[in-house]
mmJSON file of the N, C-alpha and C atoms, coordinates in Angstrom:
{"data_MODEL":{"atom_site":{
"group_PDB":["ATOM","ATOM","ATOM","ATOM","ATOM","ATOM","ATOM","ATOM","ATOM","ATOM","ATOM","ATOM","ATOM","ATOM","ATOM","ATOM","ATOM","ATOM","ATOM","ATOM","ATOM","ATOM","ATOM","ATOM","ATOM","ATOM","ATOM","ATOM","ATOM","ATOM","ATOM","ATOM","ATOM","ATOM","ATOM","ATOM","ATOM","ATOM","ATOM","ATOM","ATOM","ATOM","ATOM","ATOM","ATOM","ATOM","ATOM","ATOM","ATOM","ATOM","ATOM","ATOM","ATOM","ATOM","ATOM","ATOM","ATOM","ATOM","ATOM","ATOM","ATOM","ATOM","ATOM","ATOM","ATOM","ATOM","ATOM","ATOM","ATOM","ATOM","ATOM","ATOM","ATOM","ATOM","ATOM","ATOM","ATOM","ATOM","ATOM","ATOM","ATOM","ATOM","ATOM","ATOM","ATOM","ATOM","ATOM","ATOM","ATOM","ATOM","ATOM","ATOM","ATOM","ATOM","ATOM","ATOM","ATOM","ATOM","ATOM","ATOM","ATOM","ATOM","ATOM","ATOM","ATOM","ATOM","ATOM","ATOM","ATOM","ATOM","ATOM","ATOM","ATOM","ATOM","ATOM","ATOM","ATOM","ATOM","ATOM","ATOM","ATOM","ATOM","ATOM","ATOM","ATOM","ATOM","ATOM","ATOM","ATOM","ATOM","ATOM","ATOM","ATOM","ATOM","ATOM","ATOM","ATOM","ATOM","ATOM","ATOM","ATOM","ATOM","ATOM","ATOM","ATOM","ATOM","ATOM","ATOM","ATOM","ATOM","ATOM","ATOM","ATOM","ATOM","ATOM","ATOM","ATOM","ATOM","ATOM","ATOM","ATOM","ATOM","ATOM","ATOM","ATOM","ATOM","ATOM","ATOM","ATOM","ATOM","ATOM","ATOM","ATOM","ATOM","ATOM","ATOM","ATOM","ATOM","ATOM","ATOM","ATOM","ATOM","ATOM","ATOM","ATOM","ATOM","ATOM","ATOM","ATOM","ATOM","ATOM","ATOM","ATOM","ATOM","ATOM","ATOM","ATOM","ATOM","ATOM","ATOM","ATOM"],
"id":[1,2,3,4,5,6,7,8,9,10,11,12,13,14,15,16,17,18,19,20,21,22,23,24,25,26,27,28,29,30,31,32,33,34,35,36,37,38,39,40,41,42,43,44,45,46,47,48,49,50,51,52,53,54,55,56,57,58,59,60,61,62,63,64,65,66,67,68,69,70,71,72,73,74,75,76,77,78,79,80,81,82,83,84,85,86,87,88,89,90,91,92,93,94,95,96,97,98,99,100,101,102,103,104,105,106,107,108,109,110,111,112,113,114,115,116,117,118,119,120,121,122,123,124,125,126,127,128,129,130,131,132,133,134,135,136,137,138,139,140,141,142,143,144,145,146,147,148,149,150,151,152,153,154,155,156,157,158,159,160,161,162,163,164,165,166,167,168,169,170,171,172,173,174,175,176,177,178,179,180,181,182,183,184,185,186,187,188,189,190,191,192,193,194,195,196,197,198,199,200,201],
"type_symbol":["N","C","C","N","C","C","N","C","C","N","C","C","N","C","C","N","C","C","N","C","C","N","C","C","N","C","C","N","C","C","N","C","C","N","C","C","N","C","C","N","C","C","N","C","C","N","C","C","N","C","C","N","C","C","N","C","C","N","C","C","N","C","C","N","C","C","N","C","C","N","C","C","N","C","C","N","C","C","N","C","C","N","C","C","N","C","C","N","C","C","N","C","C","N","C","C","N","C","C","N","C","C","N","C","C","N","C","C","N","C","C","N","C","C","N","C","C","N","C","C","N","C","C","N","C","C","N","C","C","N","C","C","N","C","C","N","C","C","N","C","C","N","C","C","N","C","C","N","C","C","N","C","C","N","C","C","N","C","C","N","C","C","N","C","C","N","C","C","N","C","C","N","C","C","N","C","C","N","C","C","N","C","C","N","C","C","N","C","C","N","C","C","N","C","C","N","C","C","N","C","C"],
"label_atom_id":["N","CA","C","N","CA","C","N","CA","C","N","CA","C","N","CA","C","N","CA","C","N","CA","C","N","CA","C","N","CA","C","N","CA","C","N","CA","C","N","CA","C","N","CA","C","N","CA","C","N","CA","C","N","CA","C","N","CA","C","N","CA","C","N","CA","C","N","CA","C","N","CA","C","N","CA","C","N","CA","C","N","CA","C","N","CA","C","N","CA","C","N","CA","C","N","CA","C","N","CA","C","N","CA","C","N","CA","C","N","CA","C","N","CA","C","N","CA","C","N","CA","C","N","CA","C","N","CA","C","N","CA","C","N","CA","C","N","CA","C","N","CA","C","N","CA","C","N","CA","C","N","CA","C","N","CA","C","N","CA","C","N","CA","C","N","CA","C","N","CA","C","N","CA","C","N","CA","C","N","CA","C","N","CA","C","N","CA","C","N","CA","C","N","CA","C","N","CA","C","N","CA","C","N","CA","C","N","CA","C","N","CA","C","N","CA","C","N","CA","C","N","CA","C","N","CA","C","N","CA","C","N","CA","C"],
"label_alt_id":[null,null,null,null,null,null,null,null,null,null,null,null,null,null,null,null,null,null,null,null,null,null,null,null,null,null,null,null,null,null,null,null,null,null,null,null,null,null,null,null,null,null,null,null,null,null,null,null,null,null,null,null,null,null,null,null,null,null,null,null,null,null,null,null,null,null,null,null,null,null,null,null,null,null,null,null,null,null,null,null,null,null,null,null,null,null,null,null,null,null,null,null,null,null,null,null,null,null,null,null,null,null,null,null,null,null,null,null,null,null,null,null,null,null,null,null,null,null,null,null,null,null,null,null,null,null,null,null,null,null,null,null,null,null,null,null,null,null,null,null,null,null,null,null,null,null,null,null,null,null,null,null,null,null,null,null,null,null,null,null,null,null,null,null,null,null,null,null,null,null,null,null,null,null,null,null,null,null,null,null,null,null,null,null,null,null,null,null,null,null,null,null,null,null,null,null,null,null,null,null,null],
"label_comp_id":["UNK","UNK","UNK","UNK","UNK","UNK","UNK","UNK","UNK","UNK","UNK","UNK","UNK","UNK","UNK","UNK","UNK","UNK","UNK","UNK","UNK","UNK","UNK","UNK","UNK","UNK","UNK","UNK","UNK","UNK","UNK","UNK","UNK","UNK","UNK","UNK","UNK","UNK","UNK","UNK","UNK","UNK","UNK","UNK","UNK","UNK","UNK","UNK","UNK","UNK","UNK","UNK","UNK","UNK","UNK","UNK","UNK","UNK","UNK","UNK","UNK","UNK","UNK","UNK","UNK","UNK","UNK","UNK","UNK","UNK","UNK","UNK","UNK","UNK","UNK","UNK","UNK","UNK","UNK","UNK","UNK","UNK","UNK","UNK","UNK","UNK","UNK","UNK","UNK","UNK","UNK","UNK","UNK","UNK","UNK","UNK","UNK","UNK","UNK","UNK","UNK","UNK","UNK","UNK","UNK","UNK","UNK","UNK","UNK","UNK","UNK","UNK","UNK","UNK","UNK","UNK","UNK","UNK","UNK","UNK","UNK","UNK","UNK","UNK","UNK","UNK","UNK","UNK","UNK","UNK","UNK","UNK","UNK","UNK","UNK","UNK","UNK","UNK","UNK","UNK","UNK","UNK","UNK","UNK","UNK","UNK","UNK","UNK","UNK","UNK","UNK","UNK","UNK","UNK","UNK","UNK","UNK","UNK","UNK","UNK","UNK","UNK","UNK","UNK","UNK","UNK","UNK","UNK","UNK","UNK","UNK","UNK","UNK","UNK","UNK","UNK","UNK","UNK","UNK","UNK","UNK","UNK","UNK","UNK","UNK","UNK","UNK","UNK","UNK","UNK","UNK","UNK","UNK","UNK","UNK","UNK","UNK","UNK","UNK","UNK","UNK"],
"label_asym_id":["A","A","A","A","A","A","A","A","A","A","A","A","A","A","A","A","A","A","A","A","A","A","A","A","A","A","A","A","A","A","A","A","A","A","A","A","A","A","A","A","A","A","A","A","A","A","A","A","A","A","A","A","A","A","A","A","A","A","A","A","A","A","A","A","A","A","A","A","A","A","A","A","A","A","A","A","A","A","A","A","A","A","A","A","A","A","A","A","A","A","A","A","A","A","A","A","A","A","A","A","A","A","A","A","A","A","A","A","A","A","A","A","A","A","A","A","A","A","A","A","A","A","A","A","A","A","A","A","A","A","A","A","A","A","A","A","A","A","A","A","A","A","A","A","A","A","A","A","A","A","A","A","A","A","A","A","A","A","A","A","A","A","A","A","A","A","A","A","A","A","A","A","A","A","A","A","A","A","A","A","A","A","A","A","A","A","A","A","A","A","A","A","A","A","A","A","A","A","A","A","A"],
"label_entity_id":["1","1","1","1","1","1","1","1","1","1","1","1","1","1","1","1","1","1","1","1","1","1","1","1","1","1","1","1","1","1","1","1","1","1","1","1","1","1","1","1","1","1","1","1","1","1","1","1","1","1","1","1","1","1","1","1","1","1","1","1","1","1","1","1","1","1","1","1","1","1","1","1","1","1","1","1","1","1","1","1","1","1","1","1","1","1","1","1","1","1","1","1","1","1","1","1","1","1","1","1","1","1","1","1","1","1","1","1","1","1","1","1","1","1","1","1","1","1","1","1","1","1","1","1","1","1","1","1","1","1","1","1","1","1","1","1","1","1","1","1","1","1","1","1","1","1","1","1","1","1","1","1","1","1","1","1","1","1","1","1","1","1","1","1","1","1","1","1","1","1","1","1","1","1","1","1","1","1","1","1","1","1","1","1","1","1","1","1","1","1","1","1","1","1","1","1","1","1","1","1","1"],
"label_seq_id":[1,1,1,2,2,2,3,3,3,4,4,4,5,5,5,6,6,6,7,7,7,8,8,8,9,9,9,10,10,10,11,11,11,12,12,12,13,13,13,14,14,14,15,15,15,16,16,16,17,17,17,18,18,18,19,19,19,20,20,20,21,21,21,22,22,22,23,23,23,24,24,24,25,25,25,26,26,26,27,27,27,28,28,28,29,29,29,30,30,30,31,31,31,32,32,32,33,33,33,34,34,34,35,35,35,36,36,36,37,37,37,38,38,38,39,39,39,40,40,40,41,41,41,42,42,42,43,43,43,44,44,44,45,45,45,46,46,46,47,47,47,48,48,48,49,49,49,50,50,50,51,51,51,52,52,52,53,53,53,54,54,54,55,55,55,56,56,56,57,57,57,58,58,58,59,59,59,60,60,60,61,61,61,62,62,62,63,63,63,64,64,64,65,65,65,66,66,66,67,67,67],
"pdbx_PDB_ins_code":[null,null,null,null,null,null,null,null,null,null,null,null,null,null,null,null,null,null,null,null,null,null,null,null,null,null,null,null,null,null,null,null,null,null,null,null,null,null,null,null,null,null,null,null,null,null,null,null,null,null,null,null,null,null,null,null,null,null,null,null,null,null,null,null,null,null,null,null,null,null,null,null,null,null,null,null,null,null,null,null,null,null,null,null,null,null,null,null,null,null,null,null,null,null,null,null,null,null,null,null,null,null,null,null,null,null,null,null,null,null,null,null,null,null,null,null,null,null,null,null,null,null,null,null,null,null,null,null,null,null,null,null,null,null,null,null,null,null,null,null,null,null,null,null,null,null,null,null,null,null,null,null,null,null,null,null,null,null,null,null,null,null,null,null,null,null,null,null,null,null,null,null,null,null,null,null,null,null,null,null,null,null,null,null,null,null,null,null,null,null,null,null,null,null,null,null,null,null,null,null,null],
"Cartn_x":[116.868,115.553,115.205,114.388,114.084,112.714,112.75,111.773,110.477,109.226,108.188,106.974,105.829,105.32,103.915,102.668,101.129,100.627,99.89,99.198,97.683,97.071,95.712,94.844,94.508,94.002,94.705,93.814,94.37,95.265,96.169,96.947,97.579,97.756,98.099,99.476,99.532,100.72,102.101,101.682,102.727,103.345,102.44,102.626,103.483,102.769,103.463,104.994,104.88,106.885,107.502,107.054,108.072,108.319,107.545,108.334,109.536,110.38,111.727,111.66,111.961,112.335,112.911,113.622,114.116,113.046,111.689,110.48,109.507,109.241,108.171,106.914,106.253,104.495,104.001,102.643,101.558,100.323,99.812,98.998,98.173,96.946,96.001,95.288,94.97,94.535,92.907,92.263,91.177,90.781,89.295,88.981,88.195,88.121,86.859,88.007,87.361,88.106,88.793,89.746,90.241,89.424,88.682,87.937,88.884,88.598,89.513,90.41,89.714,90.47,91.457,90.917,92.268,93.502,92.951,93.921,95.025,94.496,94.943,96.149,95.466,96.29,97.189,97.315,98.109,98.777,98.888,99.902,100.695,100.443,101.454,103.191,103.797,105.422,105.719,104.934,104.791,105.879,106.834,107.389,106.604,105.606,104.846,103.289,102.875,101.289,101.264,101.021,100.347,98.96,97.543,96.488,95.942,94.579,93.504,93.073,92.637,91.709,90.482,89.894,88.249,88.925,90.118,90.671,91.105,90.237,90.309,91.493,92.675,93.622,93.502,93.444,93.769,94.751,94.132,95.198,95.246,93.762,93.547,94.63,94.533,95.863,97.681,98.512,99.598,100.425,100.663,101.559,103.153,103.544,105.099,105.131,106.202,106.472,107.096,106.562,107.15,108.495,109.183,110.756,111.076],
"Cartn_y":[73.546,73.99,75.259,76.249,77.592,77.328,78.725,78.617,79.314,78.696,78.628,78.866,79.775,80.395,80.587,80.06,80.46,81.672,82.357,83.447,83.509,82.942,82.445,83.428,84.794,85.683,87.036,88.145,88.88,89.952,90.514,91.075,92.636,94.086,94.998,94.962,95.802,95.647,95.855,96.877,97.083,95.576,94.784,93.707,92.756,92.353,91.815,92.146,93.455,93.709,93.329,92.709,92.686,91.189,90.55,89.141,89.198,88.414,88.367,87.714,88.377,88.001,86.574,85.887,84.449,83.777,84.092,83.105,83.074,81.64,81.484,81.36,82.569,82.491,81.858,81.041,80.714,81.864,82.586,84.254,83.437,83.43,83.401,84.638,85.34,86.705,87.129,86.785,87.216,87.068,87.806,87.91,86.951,85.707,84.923,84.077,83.196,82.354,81.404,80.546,79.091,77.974,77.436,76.138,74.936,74.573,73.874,72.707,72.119,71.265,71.816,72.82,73.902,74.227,74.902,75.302,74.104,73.024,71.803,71.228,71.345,70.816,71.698,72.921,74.265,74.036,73.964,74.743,73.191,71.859,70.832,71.744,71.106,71.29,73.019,73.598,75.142,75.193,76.13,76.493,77.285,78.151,78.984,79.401,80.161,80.14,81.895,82.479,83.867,83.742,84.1,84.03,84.82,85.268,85.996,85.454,86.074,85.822,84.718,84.76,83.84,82.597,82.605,81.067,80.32,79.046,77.575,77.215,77.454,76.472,76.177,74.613,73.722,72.529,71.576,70.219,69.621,69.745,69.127,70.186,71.15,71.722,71.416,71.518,71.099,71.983,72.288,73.242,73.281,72.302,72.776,71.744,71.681,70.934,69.529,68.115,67.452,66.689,66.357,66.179,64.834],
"Cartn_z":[-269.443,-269.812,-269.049,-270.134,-269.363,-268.648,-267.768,-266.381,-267.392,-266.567,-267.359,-266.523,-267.192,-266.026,-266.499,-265.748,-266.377,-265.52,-266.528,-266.145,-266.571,-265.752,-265.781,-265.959,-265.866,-266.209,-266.688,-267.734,-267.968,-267.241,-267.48,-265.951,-267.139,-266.671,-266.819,-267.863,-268.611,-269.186,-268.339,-267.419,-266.632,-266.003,-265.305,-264.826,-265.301,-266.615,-267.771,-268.174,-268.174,-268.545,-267.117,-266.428,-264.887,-264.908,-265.833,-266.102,-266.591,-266.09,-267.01,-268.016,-269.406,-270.904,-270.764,-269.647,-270.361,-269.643,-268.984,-268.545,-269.916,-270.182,-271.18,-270.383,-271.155,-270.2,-271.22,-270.304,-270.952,-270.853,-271.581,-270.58,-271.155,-270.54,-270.795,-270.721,-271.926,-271.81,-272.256,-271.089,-270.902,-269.311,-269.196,-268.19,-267.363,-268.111,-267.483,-267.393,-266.141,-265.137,-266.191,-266.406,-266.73,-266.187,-266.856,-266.868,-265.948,-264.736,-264.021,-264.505,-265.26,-266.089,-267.063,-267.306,-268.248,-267.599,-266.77,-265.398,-265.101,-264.723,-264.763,-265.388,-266.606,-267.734,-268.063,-267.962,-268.577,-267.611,-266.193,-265.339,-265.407,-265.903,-266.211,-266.632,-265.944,-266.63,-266.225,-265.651,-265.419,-264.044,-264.044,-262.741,-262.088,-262.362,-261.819,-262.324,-261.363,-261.768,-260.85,-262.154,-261.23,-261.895,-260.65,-260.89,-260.119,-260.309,-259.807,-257.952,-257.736,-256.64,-257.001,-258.332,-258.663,-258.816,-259.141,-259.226,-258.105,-258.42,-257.233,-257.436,-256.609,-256.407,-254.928,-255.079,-253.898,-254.057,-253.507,-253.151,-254.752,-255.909,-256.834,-257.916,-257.482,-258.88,-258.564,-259.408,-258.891,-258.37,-257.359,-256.719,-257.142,-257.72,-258.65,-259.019,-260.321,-261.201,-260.517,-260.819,-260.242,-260.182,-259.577,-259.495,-260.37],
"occupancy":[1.0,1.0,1.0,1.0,1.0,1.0,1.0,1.0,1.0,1.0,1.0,1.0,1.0,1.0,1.0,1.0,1.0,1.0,1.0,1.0,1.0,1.0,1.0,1.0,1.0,1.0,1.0,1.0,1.0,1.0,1.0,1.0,1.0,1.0,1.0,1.0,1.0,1.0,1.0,1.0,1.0,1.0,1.0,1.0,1.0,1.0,1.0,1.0,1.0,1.0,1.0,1.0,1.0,1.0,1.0,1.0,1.0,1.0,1.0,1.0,1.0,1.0,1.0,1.0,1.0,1.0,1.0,1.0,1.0,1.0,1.0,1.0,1.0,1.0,1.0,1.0,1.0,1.0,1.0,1.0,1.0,1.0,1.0,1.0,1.0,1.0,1.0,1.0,1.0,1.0,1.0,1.0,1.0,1.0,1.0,1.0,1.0,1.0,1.0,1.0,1.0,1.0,1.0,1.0,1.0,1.0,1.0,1.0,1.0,1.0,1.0,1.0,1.0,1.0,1.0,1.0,1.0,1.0,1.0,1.0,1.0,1.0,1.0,1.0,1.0,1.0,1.0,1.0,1.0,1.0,1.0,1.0,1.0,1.0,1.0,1.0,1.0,1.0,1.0,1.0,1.0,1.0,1.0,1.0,1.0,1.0,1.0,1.0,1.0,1.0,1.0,1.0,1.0,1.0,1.0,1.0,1.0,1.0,1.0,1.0,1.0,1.0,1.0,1.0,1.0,1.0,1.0,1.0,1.0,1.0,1.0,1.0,1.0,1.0,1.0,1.0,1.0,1.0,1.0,1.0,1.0,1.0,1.0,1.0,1.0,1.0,1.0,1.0,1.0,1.0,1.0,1.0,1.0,1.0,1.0,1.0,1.0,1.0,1.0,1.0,1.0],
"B_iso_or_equiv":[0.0,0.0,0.0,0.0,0.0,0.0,0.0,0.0,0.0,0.0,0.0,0.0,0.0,0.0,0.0,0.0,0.0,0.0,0.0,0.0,0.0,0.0,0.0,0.0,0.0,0.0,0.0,0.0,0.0,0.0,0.0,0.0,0.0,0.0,0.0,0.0,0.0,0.0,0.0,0.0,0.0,0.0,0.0,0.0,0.0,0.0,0.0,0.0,0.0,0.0,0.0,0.0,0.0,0.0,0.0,0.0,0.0,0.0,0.0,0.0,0.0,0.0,0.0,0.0,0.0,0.0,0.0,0.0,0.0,0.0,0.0,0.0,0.0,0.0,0.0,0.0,0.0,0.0,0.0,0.0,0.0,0.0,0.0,0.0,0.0,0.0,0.0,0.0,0.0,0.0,0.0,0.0,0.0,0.0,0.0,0.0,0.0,0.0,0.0,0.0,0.0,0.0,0.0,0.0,0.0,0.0,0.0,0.0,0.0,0.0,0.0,0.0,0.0,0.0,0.0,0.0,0.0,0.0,0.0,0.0,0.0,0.0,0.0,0.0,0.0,0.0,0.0,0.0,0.0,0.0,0.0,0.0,0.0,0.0,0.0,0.0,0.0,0.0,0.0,0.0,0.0,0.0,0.0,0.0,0.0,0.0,0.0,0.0,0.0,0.0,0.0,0.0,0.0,0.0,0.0,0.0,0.0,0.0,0.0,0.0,0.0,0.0,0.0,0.0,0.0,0.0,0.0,0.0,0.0,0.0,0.0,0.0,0.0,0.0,0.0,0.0,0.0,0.0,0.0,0.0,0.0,0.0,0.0,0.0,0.0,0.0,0.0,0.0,0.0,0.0,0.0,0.0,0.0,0.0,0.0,0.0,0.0,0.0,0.0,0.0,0.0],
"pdbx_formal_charge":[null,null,null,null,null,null,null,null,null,null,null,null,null,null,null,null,null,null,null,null,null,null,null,null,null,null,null,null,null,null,null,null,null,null,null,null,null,null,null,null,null,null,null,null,null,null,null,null,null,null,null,null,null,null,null,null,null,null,null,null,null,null,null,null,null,null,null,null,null,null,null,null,null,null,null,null,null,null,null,null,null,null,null,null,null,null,null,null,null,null,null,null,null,null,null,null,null,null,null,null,null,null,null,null,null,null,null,null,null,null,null,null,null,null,null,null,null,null,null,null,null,null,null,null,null,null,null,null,null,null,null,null,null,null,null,null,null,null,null,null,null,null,null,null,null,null,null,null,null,null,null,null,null,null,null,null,null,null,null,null,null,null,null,null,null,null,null,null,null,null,null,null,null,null,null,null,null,null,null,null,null,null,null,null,null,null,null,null,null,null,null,null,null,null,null,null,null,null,null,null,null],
"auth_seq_id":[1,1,1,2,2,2,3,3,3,4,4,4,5,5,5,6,6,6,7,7,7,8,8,8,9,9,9,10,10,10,11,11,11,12,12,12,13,13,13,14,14,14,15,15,15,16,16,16,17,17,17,18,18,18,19,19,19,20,20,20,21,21,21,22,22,22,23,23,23,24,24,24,25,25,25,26,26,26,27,27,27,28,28,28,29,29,29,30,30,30,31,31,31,32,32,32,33,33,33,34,34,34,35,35,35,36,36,36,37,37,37,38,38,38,39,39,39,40,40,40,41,41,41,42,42,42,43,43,43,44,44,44,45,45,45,46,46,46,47,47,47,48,48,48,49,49,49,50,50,50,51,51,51,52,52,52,53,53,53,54,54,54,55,55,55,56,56,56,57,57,57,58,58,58,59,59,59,60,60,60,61,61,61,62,62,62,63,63,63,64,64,64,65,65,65,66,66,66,67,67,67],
"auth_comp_id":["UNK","UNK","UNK","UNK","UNK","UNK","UNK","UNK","UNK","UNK","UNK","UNK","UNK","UNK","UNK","UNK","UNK","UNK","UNK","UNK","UNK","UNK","UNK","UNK","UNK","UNK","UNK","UNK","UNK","UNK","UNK","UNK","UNK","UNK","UNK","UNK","UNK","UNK","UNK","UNK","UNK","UNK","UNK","UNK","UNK","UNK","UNK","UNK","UNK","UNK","UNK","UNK","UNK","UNK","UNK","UNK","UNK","UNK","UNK","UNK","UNK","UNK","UNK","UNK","UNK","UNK","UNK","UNK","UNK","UNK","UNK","UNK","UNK","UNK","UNK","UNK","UNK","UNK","UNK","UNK","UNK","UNK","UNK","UNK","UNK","UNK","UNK","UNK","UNK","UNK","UNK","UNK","UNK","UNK","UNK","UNK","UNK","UNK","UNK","UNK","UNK","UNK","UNK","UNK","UNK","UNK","UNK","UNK","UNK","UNK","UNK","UNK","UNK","UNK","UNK","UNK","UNK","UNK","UNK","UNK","UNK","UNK","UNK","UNK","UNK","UNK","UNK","UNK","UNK","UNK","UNK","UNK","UNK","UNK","UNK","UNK","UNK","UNK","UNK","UNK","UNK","UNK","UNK","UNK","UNK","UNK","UNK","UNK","UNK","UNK","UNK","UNK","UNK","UNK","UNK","UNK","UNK","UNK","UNK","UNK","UNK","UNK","UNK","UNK","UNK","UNK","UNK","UNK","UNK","UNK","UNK","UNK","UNK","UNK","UNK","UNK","UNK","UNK","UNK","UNK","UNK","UNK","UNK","UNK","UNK","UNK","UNK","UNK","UNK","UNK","UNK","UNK","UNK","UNK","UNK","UNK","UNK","UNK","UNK","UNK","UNK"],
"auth_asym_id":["A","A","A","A","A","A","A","A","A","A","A","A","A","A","A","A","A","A","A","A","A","A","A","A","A","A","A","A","A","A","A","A","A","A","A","A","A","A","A","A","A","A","A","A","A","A","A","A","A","A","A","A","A","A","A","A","A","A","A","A","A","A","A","A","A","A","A","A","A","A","A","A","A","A","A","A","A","A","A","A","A","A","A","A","A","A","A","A","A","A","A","A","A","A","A","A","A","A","A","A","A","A","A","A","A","A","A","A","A","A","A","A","A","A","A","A","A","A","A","A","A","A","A","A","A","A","A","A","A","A","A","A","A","A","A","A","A","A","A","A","A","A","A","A","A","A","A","A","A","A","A","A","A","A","A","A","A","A","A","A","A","A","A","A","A","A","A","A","A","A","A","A","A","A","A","A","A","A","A","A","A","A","A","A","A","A","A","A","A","A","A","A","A","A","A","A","A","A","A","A","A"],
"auth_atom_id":["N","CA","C","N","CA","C","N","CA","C","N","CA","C","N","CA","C","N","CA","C","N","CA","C","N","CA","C","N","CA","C","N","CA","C","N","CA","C","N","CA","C","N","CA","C","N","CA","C","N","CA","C","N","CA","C","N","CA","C","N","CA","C","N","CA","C","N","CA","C","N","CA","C","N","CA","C","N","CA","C","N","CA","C","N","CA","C","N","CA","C","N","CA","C","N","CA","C","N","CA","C","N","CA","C","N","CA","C","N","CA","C","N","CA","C","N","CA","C","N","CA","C","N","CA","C","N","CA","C","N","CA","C","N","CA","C","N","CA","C","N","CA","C","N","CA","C","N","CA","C","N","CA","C","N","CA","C","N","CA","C","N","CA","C","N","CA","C","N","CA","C","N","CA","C","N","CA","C","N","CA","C","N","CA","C","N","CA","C","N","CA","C","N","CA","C","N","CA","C","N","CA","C","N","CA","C","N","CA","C","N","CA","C","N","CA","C","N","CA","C","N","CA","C","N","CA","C","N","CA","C","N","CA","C"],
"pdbx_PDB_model_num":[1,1,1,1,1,1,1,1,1,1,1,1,1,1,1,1,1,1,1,1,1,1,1,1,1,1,1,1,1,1,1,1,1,1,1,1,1,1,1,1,1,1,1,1,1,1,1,1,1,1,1,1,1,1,1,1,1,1,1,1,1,1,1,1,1,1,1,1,1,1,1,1,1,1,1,1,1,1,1,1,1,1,1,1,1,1,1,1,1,1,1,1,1,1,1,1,1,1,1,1,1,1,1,1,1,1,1,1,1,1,1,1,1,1,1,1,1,1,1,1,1,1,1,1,1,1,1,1,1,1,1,1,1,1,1,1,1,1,1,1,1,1,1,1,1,1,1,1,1,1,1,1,1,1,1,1,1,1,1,1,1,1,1,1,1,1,1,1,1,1,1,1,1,1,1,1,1,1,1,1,1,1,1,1,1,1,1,1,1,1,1,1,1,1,1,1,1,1,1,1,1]
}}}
């Protein structure tokens, strides 16, 4: 299975091409925060999470996919 990656707010195009082509993003492309429960639920099964500064991650979001 390929590596898989959320992007919780909108981010530069430049940014965007520096993902590698075999990562499947989830972008969330806009500017207003992810609803925590969204956040939540989206970054499930996710190897990664690039996000903003306005976004709450703590102990309640999941810090990597579980084993």
């Amino acid at each position: 299975m390929g590596k898989s990656l959320l992007v919780s707010n909108v981010l530069p195009a430049e940014a965007l091409a520096l993902i590698p082509k075999e990562i499947s993003v989830d972008y969330h492309d806009s500017k207003d925060v992810l609803p925590r429960p969204e956040l939540i639920a989206r970054l499930r099964g996710k190897d990664g999470l690039i996000c903003h500064i306005v976004s709450a991650i703590d102990d309640e979001v999941p810090p990597r996919r579980p084993p």
